[in-house]
ZAKOLRO-113321 format. One line per field, with one value per residue: x, y, z of N, C-alpha, C in turn; residue in three letters; chain. Coordinates in Angstrom, 1 decimal. Layout:
BEGIN
n_x <- (X|...)
n_y <- (Y|...)
n_z <- (Z|...)
ca_x <- (X|...)
ca_y <- (Y|...)
ca_z <- (Z|...)
c_x <- (X|...)
c_y <- (Y|...)
c_z <- (Z|...)
fiti <- (ALA|...)
kolnu <- (A|...)
END
This chain:
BEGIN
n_x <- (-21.9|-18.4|-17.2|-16.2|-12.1|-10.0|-9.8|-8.3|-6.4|-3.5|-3.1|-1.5|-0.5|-0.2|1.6|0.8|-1.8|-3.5|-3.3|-3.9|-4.4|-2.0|-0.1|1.1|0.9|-2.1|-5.5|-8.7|-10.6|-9.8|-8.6|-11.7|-12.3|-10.8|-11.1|-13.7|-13.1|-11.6|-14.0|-16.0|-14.8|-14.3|-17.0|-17.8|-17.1|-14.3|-11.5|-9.4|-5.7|-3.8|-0.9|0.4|2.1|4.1|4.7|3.9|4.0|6.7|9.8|12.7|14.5|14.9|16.0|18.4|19.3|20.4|22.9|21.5|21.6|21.2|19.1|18.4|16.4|14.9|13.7|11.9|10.2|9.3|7.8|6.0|4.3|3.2|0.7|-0.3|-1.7|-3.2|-5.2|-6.3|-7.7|-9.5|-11.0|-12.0|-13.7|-15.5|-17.0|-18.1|-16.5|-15.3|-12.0|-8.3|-5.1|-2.4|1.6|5.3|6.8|6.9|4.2|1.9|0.2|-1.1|-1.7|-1.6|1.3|2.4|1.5|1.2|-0.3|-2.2|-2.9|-4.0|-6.3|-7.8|-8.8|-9.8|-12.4|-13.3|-12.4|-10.6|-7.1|-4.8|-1.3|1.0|4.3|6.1|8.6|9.6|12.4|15.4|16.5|14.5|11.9|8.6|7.2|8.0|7.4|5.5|4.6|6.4|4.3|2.2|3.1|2.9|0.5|-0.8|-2.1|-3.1|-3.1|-1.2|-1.8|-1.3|-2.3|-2.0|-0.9|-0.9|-1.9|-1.0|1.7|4.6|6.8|8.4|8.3|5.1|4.4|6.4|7.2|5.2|4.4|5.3|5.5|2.6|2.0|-0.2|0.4|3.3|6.2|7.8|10.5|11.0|10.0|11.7|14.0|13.2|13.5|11.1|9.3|7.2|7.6|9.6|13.1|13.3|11.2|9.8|11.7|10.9|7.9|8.5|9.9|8.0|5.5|3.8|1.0|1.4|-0.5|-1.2|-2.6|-4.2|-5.5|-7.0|-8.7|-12.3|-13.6|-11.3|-9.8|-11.8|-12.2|-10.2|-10.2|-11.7|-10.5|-10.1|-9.6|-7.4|-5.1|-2.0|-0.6|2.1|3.2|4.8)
n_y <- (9.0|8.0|5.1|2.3|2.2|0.7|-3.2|-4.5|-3.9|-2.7|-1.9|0.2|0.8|2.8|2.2|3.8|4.1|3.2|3.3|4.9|8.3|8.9|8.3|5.1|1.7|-0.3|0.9|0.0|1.1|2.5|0.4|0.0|2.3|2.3|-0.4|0.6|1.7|0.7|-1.2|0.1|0.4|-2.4|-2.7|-1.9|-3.6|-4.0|-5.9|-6.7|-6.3|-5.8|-4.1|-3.9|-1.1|-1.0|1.1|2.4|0.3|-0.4|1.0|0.3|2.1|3.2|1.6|0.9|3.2|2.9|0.5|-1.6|-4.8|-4.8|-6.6|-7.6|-5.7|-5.5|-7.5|-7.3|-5.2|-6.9|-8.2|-7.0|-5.9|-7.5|-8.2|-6.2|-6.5|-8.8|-7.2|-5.6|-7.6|-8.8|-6.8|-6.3|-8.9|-8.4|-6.8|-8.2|-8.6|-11.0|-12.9|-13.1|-13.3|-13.3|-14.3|-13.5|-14.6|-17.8|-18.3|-20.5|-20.9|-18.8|-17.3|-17.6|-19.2|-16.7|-17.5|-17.3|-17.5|-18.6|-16.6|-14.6|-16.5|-15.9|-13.5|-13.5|-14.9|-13.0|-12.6|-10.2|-9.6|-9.7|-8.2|-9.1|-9.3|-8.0|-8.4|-10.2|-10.4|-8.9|-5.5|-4.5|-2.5|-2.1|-0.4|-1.5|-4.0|-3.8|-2.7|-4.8|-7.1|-6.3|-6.2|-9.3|-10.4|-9.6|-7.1|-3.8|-1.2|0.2|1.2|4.5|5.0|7.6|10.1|12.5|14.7|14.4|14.4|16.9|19.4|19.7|19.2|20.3|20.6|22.0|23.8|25.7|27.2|25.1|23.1|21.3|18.1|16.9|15.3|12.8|11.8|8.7|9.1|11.7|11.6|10.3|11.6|13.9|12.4|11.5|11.6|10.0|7.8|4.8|4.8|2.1|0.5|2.8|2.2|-0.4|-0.4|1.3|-0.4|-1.9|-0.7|-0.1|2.1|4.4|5.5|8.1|9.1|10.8|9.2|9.7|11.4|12.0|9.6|9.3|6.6|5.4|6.9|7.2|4.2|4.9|6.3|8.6|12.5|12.8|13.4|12.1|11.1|8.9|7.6|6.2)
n_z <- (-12.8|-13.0|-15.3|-14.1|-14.3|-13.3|-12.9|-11.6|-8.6|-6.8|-3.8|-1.8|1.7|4.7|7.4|9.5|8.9|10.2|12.7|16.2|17.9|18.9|17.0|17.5|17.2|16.9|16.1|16.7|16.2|13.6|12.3|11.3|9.6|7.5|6.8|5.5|3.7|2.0|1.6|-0.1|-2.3|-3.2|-3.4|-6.0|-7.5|-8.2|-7.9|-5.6|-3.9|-0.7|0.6|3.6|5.6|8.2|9.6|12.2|14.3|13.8|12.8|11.3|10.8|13.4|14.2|13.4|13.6|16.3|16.3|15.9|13.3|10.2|9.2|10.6|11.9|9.9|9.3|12.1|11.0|9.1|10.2|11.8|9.8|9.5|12.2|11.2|8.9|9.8|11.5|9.5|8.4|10.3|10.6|8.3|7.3|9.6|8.4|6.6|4.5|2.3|3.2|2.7|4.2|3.5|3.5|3.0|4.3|5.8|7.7|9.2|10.8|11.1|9.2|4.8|3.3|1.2|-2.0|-5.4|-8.0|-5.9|-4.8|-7.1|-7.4|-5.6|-5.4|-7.9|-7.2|-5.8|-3.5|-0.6|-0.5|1.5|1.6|3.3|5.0|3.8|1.1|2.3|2.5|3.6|3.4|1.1|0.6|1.7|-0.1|-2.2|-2.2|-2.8|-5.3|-7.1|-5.7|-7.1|-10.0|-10.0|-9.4|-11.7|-11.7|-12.6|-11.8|-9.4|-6.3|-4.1|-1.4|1.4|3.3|2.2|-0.3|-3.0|-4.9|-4.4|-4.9|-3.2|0.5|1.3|3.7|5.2|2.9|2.1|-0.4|-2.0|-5.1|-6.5|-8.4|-10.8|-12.9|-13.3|-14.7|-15.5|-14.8|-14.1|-11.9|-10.1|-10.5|-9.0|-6.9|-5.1|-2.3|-1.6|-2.3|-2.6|-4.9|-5.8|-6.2|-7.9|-10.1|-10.8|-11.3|-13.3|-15.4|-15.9|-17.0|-15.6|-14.1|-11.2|-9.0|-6.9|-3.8|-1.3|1.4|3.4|2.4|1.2|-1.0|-2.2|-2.9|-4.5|-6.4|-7.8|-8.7|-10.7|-12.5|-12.6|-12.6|-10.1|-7.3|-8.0|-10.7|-12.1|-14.0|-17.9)
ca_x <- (-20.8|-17.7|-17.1|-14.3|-11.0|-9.2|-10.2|-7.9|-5.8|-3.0|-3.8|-0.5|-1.0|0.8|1.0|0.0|-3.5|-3.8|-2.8|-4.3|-4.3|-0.5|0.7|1.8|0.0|-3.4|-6.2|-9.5|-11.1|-9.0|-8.9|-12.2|-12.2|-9.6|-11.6|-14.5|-12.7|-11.6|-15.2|-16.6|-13.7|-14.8|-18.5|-17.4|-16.9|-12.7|-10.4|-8.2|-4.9|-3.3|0.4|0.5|3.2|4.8|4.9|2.6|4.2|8.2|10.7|14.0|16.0|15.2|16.9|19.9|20.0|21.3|23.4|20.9|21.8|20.4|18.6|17.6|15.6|14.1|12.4|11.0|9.3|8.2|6.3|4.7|3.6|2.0|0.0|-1.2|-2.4|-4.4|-6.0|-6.9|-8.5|-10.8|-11.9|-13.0|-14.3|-16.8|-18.2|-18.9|-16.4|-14.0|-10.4|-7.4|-3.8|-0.9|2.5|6.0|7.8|5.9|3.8|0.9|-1.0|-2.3|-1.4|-1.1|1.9|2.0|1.8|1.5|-1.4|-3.5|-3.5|-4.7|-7.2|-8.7|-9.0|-11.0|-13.6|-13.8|-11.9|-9.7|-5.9|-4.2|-0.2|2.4|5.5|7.1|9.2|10.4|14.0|15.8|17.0|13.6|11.3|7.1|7.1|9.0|7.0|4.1|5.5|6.5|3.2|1.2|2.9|2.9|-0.8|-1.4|-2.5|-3.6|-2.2|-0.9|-2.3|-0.1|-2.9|-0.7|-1.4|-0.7|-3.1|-0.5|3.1|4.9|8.2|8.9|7.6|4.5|3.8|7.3|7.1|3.4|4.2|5.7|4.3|1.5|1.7|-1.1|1.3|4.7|6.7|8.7|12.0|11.0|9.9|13.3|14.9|13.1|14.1|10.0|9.3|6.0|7.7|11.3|13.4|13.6|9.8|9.5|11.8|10.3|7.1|8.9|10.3|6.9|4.6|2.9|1.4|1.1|-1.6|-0.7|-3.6|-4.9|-6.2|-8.2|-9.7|-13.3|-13.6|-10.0|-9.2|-12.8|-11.9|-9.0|-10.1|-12.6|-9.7|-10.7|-7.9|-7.2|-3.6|-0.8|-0.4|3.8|3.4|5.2)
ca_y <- (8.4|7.7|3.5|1.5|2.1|-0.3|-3.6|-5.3|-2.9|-3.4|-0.7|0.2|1.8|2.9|1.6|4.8|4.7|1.8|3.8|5.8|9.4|9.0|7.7|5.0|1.0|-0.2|1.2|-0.7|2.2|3.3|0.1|0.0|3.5|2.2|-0.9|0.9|2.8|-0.7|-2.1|0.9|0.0|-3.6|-2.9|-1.2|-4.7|-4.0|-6.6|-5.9|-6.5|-4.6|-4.3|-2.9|-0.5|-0.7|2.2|2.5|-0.4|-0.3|1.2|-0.4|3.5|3.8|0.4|0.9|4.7|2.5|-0.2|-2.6|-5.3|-4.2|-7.8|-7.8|-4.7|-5.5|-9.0|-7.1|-4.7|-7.2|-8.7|-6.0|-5.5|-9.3|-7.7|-5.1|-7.2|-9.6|-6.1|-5.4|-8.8|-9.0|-5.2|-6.4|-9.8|-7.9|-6.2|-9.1|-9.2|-12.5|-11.8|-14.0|-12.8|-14.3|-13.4|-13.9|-15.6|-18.7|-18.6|-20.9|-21.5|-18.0|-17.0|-18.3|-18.6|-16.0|-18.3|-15.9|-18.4|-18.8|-15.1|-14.6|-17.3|-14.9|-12.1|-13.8|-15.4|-11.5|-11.7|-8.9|-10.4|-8.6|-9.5|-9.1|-9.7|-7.2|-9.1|-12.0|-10.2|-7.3|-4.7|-3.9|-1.7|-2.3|0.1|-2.5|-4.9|-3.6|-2.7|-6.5|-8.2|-5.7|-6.9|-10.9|-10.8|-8.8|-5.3|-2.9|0.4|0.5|3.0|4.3|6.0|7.8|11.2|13.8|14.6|14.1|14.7|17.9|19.5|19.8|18.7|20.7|21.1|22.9|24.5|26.0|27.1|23.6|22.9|19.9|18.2|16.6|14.2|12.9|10.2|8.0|9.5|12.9|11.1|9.5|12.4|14.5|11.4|11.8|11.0|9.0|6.3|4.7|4.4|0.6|0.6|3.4|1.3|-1.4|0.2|2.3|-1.4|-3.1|0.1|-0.3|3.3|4.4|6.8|8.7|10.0|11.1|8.1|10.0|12.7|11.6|8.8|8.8|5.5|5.1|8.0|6.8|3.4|5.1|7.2|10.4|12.8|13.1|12.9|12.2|9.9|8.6|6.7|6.7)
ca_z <- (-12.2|-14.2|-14.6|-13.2|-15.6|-13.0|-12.4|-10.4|-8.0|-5.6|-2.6|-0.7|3.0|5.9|8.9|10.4|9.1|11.5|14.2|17.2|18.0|19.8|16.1|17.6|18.0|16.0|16.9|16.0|15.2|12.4|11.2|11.1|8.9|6.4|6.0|5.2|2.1|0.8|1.1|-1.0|-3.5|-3.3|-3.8|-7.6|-8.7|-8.3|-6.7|-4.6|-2.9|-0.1|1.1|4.7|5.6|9.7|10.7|13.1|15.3|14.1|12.0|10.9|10.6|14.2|15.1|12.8|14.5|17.6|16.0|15.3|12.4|9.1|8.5|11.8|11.7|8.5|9.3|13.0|10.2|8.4|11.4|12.3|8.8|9.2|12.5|10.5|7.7|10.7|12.0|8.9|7.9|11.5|10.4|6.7|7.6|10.8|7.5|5.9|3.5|2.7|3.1|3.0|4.3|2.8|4.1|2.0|5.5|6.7|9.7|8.6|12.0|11.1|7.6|4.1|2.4|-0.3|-3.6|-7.0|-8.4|-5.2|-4.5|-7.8|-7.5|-4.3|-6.1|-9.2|-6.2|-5.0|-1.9|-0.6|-0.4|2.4|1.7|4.8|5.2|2.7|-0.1|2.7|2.2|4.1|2.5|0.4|1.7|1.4|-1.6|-3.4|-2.0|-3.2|-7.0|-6.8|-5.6|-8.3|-11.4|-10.1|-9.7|-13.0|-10.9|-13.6|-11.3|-8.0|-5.5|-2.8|-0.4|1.9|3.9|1.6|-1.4|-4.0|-5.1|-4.7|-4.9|-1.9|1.7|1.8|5.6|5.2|2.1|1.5|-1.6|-2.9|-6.4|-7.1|-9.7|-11.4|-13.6|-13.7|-15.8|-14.2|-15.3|-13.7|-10.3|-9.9|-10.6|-8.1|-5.4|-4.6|-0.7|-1.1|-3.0|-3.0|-6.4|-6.3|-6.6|-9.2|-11.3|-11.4|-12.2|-15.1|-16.4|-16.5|-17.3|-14.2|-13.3|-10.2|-8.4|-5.3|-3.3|0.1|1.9|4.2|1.2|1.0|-2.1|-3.0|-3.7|-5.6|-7.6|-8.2|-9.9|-11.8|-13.6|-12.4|-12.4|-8.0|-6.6|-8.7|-11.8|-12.3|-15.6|-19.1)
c_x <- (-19.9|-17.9|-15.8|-13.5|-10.4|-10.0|-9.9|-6.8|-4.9|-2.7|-2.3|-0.9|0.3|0.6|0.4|-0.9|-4.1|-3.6|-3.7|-3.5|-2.7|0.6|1.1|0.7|-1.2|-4.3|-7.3|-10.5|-11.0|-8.9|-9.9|-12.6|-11.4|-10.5|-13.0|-14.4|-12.9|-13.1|-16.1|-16.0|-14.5|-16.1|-18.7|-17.1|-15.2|-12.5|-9.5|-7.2|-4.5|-2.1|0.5|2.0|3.6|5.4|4.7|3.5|6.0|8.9|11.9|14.7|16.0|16.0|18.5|20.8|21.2|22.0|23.3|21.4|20.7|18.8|18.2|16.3|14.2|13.2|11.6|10.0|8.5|6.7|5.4|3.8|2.2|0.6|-1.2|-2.4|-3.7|-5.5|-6.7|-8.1|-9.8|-11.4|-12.9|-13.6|-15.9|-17.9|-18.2|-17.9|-15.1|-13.0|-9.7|-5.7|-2.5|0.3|3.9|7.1|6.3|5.6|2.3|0.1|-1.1|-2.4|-1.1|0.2|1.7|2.7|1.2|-0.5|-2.5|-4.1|-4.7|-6.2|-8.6|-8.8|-10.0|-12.1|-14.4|-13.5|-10.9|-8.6|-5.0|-2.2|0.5|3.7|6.6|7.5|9.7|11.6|13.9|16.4|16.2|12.7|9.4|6.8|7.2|8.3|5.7|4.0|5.7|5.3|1.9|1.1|2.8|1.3|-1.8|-2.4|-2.5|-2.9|-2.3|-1.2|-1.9|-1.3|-1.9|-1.2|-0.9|-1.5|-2.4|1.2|3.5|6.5|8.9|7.9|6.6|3.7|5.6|7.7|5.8|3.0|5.0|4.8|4.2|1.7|0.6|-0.5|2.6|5.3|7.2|10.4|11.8|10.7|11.3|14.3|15.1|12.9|12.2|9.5|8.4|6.1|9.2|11.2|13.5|12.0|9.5|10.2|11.2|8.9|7.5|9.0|9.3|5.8|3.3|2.4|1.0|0.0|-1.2|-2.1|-3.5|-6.1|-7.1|-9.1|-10.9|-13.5|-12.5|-9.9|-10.7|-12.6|-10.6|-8.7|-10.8|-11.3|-9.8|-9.2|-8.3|-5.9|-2.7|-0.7|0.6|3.2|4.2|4.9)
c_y <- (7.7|5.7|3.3|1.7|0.9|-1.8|-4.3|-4.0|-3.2|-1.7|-0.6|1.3|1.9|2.2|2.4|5.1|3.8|2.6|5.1|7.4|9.3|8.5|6.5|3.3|0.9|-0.4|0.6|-0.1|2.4|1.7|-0.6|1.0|2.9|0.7|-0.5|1.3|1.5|-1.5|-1.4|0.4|-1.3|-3.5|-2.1|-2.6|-5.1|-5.2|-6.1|-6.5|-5.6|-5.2|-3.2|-2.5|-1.9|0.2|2.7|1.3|-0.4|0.1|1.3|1.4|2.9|2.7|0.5|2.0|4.0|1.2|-1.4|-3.5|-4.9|-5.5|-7.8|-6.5|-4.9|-6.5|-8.4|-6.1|-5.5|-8.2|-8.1|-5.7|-6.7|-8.8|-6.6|-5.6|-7.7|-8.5|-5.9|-6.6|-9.1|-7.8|-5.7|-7.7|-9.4|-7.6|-7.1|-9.9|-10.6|-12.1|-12.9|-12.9|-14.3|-13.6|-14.5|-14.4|-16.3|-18.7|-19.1|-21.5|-20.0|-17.1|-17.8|-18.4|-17.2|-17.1|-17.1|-16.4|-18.3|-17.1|-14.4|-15.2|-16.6|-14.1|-12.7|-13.8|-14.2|-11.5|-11.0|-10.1|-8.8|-9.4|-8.9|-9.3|-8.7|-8.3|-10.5|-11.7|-9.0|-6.8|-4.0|-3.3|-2.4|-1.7|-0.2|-3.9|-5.2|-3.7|-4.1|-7.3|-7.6|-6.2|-8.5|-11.3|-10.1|-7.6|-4.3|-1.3|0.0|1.7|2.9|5.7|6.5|9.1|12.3|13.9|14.4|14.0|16.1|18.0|19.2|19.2|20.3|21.2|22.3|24.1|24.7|26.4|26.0|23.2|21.3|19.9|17.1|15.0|14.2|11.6|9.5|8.2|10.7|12.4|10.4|10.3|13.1|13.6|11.8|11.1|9.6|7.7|5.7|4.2|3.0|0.1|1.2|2.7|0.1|-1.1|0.5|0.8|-2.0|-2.1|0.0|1.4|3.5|5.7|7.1|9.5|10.3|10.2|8.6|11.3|11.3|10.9|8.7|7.7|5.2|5.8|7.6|5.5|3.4|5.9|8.4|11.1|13.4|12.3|13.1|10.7|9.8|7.6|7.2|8.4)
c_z <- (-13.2|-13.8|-14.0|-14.5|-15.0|-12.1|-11.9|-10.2|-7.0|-4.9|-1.7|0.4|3.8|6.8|9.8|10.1|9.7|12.5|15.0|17.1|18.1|18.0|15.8|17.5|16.6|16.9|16.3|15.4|13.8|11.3|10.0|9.5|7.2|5.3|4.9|3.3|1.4|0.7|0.0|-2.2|-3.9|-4.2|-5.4|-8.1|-8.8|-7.5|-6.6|-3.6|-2.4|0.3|2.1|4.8|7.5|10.3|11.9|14.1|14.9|12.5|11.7|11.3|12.3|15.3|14.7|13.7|16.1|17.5|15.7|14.0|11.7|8.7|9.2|12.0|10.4|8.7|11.1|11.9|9.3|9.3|11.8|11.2|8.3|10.7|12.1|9.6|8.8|11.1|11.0|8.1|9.1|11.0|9.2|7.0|8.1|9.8|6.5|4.8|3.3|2.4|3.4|3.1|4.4|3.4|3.2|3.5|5.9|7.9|9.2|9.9|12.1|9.9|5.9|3.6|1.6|-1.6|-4.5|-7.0|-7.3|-4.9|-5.9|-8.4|-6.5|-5.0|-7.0|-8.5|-5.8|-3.7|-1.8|-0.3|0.5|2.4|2.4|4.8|4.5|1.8|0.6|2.3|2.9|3.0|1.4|1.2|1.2|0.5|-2.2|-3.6|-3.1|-4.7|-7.4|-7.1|-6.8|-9.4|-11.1|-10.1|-10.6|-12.3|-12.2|-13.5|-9.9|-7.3|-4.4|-2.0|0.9|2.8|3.6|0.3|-3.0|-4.4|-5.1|-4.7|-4.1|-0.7|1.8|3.0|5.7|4.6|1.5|0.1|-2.5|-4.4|-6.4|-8.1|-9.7|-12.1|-13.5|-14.5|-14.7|-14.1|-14.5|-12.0|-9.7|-10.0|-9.7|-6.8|-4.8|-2.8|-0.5|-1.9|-3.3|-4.7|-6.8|-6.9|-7.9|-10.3|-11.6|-11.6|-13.6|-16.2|-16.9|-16.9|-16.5|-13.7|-11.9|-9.8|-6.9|-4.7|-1.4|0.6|2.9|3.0|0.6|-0.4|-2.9|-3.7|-5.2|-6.9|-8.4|-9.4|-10.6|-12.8|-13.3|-12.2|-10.3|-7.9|-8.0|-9.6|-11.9|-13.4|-16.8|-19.7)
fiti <- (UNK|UNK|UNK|UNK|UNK|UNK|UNK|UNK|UNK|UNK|UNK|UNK|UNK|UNK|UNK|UNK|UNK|UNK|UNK|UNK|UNK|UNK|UNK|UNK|UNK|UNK|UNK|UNK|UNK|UNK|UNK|UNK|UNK|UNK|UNK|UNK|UNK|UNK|UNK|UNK|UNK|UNK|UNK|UNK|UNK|UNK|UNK|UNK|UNK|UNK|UNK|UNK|UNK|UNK|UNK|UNK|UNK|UNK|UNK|UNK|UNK|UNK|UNK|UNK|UNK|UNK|UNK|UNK|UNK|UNK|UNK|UNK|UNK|UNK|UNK|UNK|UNK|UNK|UNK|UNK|UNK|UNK|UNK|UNK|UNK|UNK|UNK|UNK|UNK|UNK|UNK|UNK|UNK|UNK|UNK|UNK|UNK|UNK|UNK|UNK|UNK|UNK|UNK|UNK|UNK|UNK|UNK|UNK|UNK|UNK|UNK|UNK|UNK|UNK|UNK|UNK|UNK|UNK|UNK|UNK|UNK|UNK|UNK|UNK|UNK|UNK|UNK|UNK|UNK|UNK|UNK|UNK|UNK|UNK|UNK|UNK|UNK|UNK|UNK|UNK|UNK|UNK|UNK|UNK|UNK|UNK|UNK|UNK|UNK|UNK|UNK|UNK|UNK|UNK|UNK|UNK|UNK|UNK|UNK|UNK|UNK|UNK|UNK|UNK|UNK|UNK|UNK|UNK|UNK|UNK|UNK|UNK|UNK|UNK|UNK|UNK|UNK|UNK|UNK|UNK|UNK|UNK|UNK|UNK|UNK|UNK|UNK|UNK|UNK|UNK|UNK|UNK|UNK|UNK|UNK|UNK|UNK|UNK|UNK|UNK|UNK|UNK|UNK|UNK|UNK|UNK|UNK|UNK|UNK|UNK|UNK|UNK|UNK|UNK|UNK|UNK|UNK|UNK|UNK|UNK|UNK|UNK|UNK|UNK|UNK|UNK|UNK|UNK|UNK|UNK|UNK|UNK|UNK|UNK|UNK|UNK|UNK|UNK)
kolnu <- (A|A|A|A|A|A|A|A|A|A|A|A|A|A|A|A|A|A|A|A|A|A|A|A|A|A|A|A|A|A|A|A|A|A|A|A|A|A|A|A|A|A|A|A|A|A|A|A|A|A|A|A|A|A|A|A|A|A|A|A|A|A|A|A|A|A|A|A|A|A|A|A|A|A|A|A|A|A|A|A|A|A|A|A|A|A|A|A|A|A|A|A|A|A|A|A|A|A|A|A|A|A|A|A|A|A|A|A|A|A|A|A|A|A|A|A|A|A|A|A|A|A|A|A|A|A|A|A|A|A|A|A|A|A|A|A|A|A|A|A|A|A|A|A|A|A|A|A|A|A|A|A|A|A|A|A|A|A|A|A|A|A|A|A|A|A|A|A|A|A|A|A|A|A|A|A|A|A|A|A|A|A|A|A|A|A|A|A|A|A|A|A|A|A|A|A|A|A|A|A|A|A|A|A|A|A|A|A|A|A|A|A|A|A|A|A|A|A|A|A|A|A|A|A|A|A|A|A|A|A|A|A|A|A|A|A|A|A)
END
C-alpha cells in the first residue's frame, strides 16, 4: 500500500452527495456513506477539512432565473451550505470521530466562527473541520471557497470529489466519446472553461501552486487514493 503523499487535505463536496434518491433534501443515509469515506481518509493519519457544496437543498441560478436579488440568493446558499456542514458533523461524530464546524457568517449558538488559527489548531488535535458558509460574501461560489480555506489553513492539495471520475472535454453523459484526461496545468483548465471547477478558484490555485485532484466520490477508495498520490481522476497543477 502506497503511503500518504498528502497530509493535510481540504475535501470539497457537493451538496448532492447529501442528498436522497429524488436529488433533492439530506438524507441520513447518504450522509452517513460520505462520512464513512472521510473516516477511512482520517484513519491514514491525514487531516482534514471539508467545504460543503448546496446543492442538494438550494441554488442561487434558480432564484436569479425569477428575479431574485443576486446577494440575496447567495447568503440563502450559503445557509444551506451551514445545514449541510451540521448533517455532516452528527454523521462523523455517531462514528466516533471529533468534528468541529466553523462557518464564515456568525451563528455561534450552533457553529464556530471560522478563525484561520483555530481551524488549524483542529486539524493539528486530529479533528475533521467541516467549514460552511462559503466565503461569507456573494458573488463567490463554494469552489472559491474552498481554493480560499485550502491555502489559509496550509492544505497541501485540494480534492474536489464530485460525481464524475475525472475531467473531460466535454460533458461525458452527452458526449461518450469526450476525452479523459489524466493531467492538466492550470492554463489548459481555464482555457477549456472546465465544468467541475469555476475560474476564480482555478486561479487562485494557479497563483499559490495549490494542485488540485478531481475524482469520483462515489468510485470505491477515491479520496484515499487520492492522498496517497496514486494517479485516479484528474491532477490541474503547474
Amino acid at each position: 500500500m502506497a503511503p500518504v503523499r498528502y497530509k493535510r487535505v481540504l475535501l470539497k463536496i457537493g451538496g448532492e452527495s447529501l442528498a436522497g434518491p429524488e436529488g433533492f433534501g439530506i438524507d441520513p443515509h447518504m450522509a452517513e456513506e460520505v462520512a464513512n469515506k472521510i473516516k477511512a481518509v482520517q484513519d491514514l493519519g491525514v487531516q482534514i477539512a471539508i467545504v460543503p457544496g448546496a446543492g442538494n437543498i438550494w441554488r442561487g441560478r434558480d432564484g436569479l432565473a425569477h428575479g431574485m436579488e443576486r446577494s440575496t440568493a447567495d447568503h440563502m446558499g450559503m445557509l444551506a451550505t451551514v445545514m449541510n456542514a451540521l448533517a455532516l458533523r452528527d454523521a462523523l461524530e455517531r462514528m466516533g470521530l471529533e468534528t468541529r464546524v466553523q462557518t464564515a457568517i456568525e451563528m455561534t449558538a450552533i457553529a464556530e466562527p471560522y478563525i484561520r488559527l483555530r481551524a488549524i489548531s483542529h486539524l493539528e488535535r486530529g479533528r475533521v473541520v467541516i467549514i460552511g458558509a462559503g466565503t461569507g460574501n456573494p458573488y463567490f461560489t463554494t469552489d472559491t471557497a474552498a481554493a480560499l480555506r485550502a491555502m489559509e489553513v496550509g492544505a497541501e492539495v485540494l480534492i474536489k470529489a464530485t460525481k464524475v471520475d475525472a475531467v473531460y472535454s466535454e460533458d461525458p453523459m452527452v458526449n461518450p466519446n469526450a476525452k479523459r484526461f489524466e493531467a492538466l496545468s492550470y492554463i489548459d483548465a481555464l482555457n477549456m472553461r472546465v465544468g467541475v471547477l469555476d475560474s476564480t478558484a482555478l486561479s487562485l490555485c494557479m497563483e499559490n501552486e495549490l494542485p488540485i485532484v478531481v475524482v469520483d466520490l462515489w468510485q470505491p477508495n477515491s479520496i484515499e487514493r487520492a492522498v496517497r498520490g496514486e494517479q485516479i481522476g484528474t491532477i490541474i497543477r503547474s
